[in-house]
FIDO-336355 format. One record per residue: x, y, z of N, C-alpha, C in turn. Coordinates in steps of 0.02 Angstrom, whole numbers, padded with zeros to 5 digits, always signed. Example, Ala and Ser with C-alpha at 12.3 -4.5 7.8 and 13.67 -1.06 7.14 Angstrom:
<setors>
+00660-00284+00390+00615-00225+00390+00660-00165+00390;+00642-00112+00354+00684-00053+00357+00645+00002+00394;
</setors>
This chain:
<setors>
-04440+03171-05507-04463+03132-05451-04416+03074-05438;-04419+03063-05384-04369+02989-05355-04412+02938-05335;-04385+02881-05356-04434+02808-05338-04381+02768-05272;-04418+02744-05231-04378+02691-05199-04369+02635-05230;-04290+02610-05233-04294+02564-05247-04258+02498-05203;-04254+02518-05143-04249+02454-05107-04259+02485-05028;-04258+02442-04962-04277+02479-04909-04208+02440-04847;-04160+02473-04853-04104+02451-04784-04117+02422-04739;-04094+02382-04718-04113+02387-04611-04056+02413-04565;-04021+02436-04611-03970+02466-04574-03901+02522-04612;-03880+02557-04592-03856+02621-04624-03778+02593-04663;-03744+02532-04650-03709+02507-04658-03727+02461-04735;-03790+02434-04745-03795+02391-04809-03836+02443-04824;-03853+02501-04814-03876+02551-04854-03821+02593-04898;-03752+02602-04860-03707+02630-04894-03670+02582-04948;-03674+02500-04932-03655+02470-04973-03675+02477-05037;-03757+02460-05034-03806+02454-05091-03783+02514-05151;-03770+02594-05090-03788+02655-05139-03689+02656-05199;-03669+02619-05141-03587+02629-05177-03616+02562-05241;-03629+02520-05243-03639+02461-05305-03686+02512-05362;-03741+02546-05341-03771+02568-05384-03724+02654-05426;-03697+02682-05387-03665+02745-05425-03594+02716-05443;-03575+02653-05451-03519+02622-05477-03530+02608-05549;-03599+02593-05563-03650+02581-05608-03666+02659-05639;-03643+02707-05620-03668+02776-05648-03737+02794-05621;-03761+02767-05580-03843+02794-05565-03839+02843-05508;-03868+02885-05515-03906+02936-05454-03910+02916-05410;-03903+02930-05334-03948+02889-05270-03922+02940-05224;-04012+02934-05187-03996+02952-05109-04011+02906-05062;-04022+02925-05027-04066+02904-04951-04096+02947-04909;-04157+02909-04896-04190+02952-04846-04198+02914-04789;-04176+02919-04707-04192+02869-04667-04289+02888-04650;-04286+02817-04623-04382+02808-04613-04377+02777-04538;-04412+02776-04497-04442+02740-04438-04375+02732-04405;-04345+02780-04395-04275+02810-04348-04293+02809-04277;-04262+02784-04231-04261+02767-04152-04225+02818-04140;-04226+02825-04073-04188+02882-04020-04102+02849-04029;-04105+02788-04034-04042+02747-04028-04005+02764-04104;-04042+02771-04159-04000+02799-04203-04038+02736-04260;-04057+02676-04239-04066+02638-04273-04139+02643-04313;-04130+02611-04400-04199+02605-04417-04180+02600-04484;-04232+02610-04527-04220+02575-04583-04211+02648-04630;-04203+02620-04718-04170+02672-04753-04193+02688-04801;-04220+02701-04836-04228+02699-04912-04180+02716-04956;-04184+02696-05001-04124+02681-05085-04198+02720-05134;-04173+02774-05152-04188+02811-05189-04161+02827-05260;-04175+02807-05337-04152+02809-05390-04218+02877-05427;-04176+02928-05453-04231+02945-05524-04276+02919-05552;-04340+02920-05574-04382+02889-05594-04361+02845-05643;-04324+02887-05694-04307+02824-05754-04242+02809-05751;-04209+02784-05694-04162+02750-05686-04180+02689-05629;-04260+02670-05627-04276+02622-05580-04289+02567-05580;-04283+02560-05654-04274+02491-05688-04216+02450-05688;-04160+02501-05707-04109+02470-05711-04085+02489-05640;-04077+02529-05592-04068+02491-05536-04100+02445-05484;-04140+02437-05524-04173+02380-05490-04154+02285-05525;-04117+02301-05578-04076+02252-05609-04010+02243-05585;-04012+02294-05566-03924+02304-05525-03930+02282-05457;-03966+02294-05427-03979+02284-05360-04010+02215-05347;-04038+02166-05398-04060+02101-05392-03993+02040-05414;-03956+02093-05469-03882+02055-05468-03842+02048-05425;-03831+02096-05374-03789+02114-05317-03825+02061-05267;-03881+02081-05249-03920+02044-05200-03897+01967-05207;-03925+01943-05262-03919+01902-05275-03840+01865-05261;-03795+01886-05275-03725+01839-05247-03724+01854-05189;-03757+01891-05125-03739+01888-05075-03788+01817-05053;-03802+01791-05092-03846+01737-05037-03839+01658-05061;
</setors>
């Protein structure tokens, strides 16, 4: 099974996020969610169940220096 572990607003810091996390060796997809005719909408970050811890440590480190 796959857990979300974070939600995009856009397909651009969705590809960022998934390149930081498989740099890290983890699994990831995406699934887009609430997609417009225009192309736009948000994303999900998808990790393996038991890799959702630690990307979710990875993804609060990353986060974290962007702000």
């Amino acid at each position: 099974m796959w857990t979300v572990v974070y939600i995009a607003t856009s397909s651009a810091a969705a590809n960022r996020l998934v390149a930081v996390l498989r740099e890290e060796g983890l699994m990831v997809t995406m699934r887009p969610i609430d997609s417009s005719a225009d192309g736009r909408g948000s994303i999900e970050i998808l990790v393996p169940d038991g890799e959702a811890e630690e990307a979710h440590e990875v993804l609060a480190e990353h986060l974290g220096h962007l702000g």
